[in-house]
N, C-alpha and C positions, 0 to 999 in steps of 0.2 A: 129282511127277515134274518132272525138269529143262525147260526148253524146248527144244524139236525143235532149236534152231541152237547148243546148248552140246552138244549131245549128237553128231548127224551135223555135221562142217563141210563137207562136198562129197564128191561122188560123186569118184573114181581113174579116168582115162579113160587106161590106157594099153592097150600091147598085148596082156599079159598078162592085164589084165582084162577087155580085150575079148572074149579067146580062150576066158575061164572063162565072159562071159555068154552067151556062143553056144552053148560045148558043154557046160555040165555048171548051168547057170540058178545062176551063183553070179556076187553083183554084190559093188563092194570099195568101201569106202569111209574118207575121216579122219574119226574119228572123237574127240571127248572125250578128252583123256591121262586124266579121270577119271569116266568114262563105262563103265557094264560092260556085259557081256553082255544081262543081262533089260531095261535100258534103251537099250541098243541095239535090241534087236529091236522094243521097243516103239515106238521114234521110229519104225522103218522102215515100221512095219506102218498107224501112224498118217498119217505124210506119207505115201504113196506107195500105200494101198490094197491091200495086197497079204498075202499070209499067207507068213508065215516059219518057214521047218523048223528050222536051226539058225545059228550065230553064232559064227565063230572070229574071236579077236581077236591081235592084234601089236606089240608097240611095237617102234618104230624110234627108233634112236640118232640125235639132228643129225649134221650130217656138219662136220667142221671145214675152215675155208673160210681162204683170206688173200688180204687186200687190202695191197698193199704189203709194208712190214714187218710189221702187223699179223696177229696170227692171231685169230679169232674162231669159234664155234661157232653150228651151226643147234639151232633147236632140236629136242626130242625130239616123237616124236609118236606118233599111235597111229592103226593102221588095223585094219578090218573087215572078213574075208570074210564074208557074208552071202546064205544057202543059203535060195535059196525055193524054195514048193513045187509040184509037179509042176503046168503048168499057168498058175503067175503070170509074170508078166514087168515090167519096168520100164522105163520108153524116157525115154530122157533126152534124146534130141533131138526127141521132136516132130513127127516128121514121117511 
């Protein structure tokens, strides 16, 4: 197995994912561009103590950016929705 920081790069804190971990116990995460599903679930389940139902994954296109005349592109990435199960939870803040 990969190591846990090539596999999860950081938890998604936005709104949208806020609103899924509240209502529906689904946390989002960047994930590995080559990182799958069963190794996905496995880091999660490893870091973070917790039992995982299932695992949808995403790639997002960079988005093309410019600085001055210059154009340049971000790059690609990959994110995780990740559905636990009835029960678990993950707190990312701590407090």
């Amino acid at each position: 197995m990969k190591p846990l920081y090539e596999v999860i790069r950081k938890p998604l804190i936005s709104e949208k994912a806020n609103f899924l971990k509240e209502t529906s116990r689904i946390v989002a995460f960047e994930v590995g561009r080559d990182a799958n599903k069963i190794e996905i679930k496995q880091a999660v389940e490893k870091a973070f103590d917790v039992k995982v139902e299932a695992v949808n994954t995403i790639q997002l296109r960079g988005k093309v950016k410019r600085v001055g005349a210059n154009l340049g592109q971000r790059s690609n990435w990959k994110k995780a929705y990740v559905t636990l199960e009835e029960g678990q939870n993950i707190d990312f803040y701590g407090v």
